[in-house]
Every structure is written in structure tokens, then in C-alpha cells.
C-alpha positions, 0 to 999 in steps of 0.5 A: 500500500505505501508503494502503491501511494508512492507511485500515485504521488510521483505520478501526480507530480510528474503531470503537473509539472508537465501540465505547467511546462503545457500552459507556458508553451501555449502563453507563449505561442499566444503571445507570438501570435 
């Protein structure tokens, strides 16, 4: 069980720092347009 909540925490972490690398590119595409 601690493994299995260990996973989920990587995993939440991992996408929101994608989701945060996601929403700087489209402010920064909308900016170039």
C-alpha cells in the first residue's frame, strides 16, 4: 500500500509539472501570435 501511494504521488507530480511546462508553451505561442 505505501508503494502503491508512492507511485500515485510521483505520478501526480510528474503531470503537473508537465501540465505547467503545457500552459507556458501555449502563453507563449499566444503571445507570438
Amino acid at each position: 500500500m505505501k508503494g502503491f501511494a508512492h507511485i500515485l504521488m510521483l505520478f501526480s507530480s510528474s503531470m503537473f509539472i508537465s501540465y505547467l511546462m503545457l500552459r507556458r508553451i501555449f502563453d507563449a505561442k499566444e503571445n507570438m501570435l
